[in-house]
N, CA, C and O atoms as a GROMACS GRO file, in nm:
protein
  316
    1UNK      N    1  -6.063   0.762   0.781
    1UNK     CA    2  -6.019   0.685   0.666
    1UNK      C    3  -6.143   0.645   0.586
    1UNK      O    4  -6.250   0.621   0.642
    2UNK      N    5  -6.124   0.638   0.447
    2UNK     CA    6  -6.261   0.614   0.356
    2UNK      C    7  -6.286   0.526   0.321
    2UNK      O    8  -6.177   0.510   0.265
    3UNK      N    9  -6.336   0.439   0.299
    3UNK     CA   10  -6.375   0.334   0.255
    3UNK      C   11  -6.299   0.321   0.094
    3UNK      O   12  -6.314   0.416   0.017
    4UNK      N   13  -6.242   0.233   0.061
    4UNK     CA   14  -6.221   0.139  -0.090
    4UNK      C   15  -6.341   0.123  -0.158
    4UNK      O   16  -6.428   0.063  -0.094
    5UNK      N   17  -6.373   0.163  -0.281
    5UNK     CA   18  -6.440   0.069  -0.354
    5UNK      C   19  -6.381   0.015  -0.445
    5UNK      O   20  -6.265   0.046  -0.473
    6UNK      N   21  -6.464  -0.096  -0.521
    6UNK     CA   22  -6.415  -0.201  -0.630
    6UNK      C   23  -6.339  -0.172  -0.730
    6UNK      O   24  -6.251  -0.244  -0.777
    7UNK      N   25  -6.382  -0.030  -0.776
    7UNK     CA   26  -6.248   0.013  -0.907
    7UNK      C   27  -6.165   0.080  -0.825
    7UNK      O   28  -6.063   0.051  -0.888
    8UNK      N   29  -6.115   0.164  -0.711
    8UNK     CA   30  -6.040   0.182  -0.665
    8UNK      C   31  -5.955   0.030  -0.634
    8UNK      O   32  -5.836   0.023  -0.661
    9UNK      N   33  -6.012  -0.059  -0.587
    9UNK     CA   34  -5.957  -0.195  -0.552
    9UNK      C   35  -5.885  -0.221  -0.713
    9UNK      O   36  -5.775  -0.188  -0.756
   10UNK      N   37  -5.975  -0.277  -0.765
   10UNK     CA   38  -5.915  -0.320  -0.883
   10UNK      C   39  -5.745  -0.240  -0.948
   10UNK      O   40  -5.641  -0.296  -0.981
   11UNK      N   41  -5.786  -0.082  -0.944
   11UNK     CA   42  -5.695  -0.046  -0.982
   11UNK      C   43  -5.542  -0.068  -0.938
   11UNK      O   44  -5.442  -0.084  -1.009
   12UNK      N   45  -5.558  -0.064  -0.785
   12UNK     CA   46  -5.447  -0.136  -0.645
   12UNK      C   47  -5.384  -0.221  -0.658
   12UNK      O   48  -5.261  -0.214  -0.653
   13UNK      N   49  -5.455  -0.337  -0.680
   13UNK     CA   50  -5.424  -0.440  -0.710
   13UNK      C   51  -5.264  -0.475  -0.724
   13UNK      O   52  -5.195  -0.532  -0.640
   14UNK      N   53  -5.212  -0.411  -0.889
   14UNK     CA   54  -5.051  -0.426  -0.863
   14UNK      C   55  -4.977  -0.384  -0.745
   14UNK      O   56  -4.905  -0.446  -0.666
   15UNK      N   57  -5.020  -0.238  -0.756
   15UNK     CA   58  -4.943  -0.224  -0.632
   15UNK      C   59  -4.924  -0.301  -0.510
   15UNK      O   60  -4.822  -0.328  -0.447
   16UNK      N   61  -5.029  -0.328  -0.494
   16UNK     CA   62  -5.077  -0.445  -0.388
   16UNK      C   63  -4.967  -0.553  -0.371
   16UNK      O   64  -4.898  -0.585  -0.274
   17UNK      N   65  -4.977  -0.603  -0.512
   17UNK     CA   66  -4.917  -0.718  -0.492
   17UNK      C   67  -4.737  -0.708  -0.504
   17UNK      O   68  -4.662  -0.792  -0.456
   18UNK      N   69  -4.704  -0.612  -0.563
   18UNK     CA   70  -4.555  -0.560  -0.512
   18UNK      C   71  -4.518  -0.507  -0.398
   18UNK      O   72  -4.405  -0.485  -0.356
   19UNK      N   73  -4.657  -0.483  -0.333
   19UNK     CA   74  -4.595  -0.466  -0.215
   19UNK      C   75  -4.540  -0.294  -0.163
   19UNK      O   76  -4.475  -0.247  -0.069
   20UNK      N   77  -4.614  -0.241  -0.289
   20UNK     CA   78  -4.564  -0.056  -0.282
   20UNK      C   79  -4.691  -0.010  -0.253
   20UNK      O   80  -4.757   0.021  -0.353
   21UNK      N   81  -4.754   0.006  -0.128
   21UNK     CA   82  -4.866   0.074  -0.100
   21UNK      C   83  -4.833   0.119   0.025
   21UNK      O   84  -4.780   0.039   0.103
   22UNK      N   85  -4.858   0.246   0.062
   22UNK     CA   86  -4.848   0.283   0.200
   22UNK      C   87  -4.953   0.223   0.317
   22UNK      O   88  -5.074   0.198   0.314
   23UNK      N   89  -4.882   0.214   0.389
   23UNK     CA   90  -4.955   0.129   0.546
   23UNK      C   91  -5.107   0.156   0.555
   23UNK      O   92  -5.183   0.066   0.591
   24UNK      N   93  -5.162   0.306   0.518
   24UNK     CA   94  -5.298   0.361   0.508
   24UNK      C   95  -5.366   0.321   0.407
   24UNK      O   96  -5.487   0.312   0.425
   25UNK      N   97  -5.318   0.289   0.287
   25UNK     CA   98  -5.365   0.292   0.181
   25UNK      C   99  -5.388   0.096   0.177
   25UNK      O  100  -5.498   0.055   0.142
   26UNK      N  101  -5.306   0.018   0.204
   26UNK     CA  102  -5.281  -0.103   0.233
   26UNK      C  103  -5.391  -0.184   0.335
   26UNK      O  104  -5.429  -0.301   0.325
   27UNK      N  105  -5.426  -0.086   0.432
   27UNK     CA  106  -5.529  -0.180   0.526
   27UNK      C  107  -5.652  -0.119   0.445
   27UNK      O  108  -5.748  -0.195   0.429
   28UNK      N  109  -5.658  -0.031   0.410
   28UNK     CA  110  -5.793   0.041   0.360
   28UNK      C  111  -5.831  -0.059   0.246
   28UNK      O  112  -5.951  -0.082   0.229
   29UNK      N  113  -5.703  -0.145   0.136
   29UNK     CA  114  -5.702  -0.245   0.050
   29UNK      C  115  -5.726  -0.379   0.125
   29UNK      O  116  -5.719  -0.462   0.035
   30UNK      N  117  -5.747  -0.435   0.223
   30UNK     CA  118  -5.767  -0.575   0.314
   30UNK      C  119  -5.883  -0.534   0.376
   30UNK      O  120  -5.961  -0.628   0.390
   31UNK      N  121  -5.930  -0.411   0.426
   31UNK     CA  122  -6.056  -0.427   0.484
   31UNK      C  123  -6.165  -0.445   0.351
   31UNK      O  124  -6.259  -0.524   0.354
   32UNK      N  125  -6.133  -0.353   0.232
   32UNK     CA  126  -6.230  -0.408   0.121
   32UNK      C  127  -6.225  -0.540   0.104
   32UNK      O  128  -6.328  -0.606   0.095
   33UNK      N  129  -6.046  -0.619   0.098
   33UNK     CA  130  -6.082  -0.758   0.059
   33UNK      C  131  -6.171  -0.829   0.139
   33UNK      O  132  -6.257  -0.899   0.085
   34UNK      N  133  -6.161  -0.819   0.284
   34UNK     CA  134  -6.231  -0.877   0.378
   34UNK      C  135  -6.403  -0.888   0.327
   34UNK      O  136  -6.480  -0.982   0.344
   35UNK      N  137  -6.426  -0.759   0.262
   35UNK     CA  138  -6.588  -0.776   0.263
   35UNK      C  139  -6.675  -0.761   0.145
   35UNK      O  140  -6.790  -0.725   0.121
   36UNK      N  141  -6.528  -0.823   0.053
   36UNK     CA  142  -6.600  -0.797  -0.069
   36UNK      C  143  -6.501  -0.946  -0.162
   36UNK      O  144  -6.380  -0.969  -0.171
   37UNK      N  145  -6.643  -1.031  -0.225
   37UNK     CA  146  -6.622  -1.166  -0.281
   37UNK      C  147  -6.599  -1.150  -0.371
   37UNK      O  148  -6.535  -1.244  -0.417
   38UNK      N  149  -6.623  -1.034  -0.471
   38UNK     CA  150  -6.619  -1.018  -0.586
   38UNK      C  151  -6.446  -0.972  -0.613
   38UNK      O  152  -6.370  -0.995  -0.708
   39UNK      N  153  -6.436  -0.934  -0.545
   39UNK     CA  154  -6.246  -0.894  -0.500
   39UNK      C  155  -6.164  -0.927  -0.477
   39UNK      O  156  -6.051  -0.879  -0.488
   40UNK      N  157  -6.216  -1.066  -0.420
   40UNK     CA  158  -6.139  -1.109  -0.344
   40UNK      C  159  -6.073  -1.264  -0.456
   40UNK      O  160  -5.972  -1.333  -0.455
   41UNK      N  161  -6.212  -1.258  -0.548
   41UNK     CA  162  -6.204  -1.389  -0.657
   41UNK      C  163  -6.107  -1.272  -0.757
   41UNK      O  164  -5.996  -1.296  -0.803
   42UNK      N  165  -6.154  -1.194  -0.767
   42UNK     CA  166  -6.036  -1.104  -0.840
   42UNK      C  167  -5.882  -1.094  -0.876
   42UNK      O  168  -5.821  -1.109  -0.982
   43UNK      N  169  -5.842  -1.060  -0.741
   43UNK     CA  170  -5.706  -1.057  -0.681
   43UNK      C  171  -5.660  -1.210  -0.689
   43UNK      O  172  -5.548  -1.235  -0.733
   44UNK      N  173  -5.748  -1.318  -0.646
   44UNK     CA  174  -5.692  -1.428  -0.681
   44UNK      C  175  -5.653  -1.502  -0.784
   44UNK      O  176  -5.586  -1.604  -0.796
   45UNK      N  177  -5.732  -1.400  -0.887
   45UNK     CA  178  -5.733  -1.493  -1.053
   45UNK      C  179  -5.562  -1.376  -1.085
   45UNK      O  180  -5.452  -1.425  -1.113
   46UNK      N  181  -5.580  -1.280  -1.074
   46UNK     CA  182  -5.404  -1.210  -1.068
   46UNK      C  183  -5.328  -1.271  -1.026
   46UNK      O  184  -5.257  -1.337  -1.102
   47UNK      N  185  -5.308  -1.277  -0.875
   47UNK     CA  186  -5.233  -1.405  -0.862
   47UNK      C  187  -5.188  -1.514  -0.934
   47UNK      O  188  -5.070  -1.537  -0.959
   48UNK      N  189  -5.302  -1.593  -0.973
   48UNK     CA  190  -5.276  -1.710  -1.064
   48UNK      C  191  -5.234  -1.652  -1.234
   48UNK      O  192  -5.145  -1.728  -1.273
   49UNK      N  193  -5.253  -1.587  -1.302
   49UNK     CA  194  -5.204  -1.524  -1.359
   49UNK      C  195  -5.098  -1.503  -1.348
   49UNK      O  196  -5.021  -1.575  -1.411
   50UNK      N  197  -5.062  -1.430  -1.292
   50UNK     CA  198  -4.901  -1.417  -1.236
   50UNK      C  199  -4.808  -1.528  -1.206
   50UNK      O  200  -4.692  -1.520  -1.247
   51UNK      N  201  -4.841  -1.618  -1.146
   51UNK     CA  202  -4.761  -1.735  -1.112
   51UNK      C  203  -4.807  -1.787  -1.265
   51UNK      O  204  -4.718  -1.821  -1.344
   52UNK      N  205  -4.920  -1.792  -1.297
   52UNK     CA  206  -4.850  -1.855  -1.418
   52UNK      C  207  -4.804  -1.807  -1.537
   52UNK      O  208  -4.814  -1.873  -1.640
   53UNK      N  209  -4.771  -1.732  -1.534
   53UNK     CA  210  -4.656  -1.622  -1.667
   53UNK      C  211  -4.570  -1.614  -1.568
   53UNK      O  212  -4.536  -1.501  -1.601
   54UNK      N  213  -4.500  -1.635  -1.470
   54UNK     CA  214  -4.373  -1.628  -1.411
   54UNK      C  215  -4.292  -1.725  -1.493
   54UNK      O  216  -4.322  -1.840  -1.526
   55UNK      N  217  -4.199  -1.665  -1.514
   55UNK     CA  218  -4.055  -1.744  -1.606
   55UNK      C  219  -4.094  -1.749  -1.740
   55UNK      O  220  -4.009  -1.820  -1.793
   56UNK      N  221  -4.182  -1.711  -1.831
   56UNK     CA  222  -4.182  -1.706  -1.964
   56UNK      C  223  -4.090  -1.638  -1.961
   56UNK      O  224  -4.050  -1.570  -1.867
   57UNK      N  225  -4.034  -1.655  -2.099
   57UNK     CA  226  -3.951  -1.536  -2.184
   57UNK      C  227  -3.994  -1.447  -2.212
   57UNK      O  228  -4.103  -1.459  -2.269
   58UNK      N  229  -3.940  -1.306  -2.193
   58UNK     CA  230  -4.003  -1.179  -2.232
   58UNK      C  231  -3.966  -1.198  -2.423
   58UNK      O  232  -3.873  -1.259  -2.476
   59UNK      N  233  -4.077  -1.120  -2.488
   59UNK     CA  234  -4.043  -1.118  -2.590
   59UNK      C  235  -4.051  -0.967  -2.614
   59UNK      O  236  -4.107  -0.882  -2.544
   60UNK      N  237  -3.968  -0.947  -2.749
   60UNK     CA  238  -3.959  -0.805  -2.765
   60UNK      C  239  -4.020  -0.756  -2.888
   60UNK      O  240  -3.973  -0.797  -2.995
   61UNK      N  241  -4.111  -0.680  -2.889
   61UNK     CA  242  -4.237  -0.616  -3.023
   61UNK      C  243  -4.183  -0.443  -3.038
   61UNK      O  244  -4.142  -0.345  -2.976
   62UNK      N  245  -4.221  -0.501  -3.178
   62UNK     CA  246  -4.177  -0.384  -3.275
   62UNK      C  247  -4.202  -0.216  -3.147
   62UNK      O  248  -4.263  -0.223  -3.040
   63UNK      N  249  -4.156  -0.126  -3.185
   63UNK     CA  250  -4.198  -0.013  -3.136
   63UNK      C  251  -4.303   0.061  -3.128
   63UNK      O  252  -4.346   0.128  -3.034
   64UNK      N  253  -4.363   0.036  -3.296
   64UNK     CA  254  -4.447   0.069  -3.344
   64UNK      C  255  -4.605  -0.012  -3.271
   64UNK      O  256  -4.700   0.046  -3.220
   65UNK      N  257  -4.586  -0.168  -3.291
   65UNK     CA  258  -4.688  -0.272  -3.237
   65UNK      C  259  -4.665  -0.216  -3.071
   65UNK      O  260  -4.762  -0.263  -3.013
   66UNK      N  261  -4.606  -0.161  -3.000
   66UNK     CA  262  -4.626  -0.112  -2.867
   66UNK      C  263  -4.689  -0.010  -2.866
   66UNK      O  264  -4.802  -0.001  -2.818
   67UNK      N  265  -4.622   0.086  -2.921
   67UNK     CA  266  -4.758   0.204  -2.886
   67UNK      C  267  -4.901   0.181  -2.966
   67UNK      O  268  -5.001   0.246  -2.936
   68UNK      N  269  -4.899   0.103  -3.049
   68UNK     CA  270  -5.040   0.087  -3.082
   68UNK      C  271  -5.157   0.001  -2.968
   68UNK      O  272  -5.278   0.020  -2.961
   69UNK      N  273  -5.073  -0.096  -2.887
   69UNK     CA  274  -5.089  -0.155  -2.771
   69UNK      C  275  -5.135  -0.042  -2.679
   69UNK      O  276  -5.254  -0.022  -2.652
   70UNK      N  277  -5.031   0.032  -2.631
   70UNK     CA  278  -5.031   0.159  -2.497
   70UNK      C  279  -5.162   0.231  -2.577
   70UNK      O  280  -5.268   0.258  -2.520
   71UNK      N  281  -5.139   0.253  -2.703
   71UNK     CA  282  -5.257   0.364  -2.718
   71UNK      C  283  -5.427   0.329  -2.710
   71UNK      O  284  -5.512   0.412  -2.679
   72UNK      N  285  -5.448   0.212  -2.740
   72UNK     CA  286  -5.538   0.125  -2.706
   72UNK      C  287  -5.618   0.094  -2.600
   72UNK      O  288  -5.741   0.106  -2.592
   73UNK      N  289  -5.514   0.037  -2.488
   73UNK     CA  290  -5.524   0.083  -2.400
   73UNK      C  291  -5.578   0.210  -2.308
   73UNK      O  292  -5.664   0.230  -2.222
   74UNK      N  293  -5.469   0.287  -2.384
   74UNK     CA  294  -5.529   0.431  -2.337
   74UNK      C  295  -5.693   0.389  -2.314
   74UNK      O  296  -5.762   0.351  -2.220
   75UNK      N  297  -5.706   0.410  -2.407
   75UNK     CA  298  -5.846   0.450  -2.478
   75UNK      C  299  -5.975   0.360  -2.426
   75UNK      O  300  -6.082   0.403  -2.383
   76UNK      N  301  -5.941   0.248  -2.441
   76UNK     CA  302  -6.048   0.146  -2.346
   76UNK      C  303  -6.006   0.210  -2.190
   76UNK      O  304  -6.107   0.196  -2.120
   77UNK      N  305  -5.902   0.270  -2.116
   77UNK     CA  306  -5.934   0.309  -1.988
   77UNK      C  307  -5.993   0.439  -1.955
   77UNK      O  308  -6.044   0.447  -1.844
   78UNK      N  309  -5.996   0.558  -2.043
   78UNK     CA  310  -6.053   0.677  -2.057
   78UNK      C  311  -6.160   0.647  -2.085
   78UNK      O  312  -6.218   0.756  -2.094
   79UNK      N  313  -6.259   0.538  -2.115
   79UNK     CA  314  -6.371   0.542  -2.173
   79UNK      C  315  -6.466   0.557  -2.071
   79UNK      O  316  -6.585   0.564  -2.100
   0.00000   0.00000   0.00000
C-alpha cells in the first residue's frame, strides 16, 4: 500500500467525509491524517465549514452564472 500525500489528501477529503471511500483507500486517508498537521488543520476547517453552511437555503443561479462558475473552476484546477 502507498503512502497518501497532501494533494492526494486534500483531494479525498469529500469523499472522506461522506463516507464513500473504500476500506484501502480510507486507512491509507487516517494514516496520512495521523502524521500530517497540516491535514489534519485542513479537514478540520471542512468540517467546520460544513457544519456551518448546514441548513442554509440552497439558492438557485442563472445557468449561464453556473457554468461560468464550473468553467473557472475548471481552469484554476488544470493549472
Amino acid at each position: 500500500m502507498t503512502e497518501l500525500n497532501c494533494q492526494e489528501f486534500v483531494e479525498q477529503v469529500t469523499t472522506f467525509l461522506e463516507g464513500d471511500l473504500d476500506a484501502d483507500a480510507e486507512q491509507r486517508f487516517i494514516d496520512h491524517l495521523a502524521l500530517c498537521d497540516g491535514c489534519d488543520r485542513y479537514l478540520d476547517q471542512i468540517r467546520q465549514t460544513v457544519q456551518a453552511l448546514d441548513g442554509l437555503p440552497a439558492k438557485t443561479i442563472s445557468p449561464a452564472t453556473r457554468e461560468a462558475l464550473l468553467d473557472s473552476y475548471r481552469r484554476a484546477t488544470n493549472s
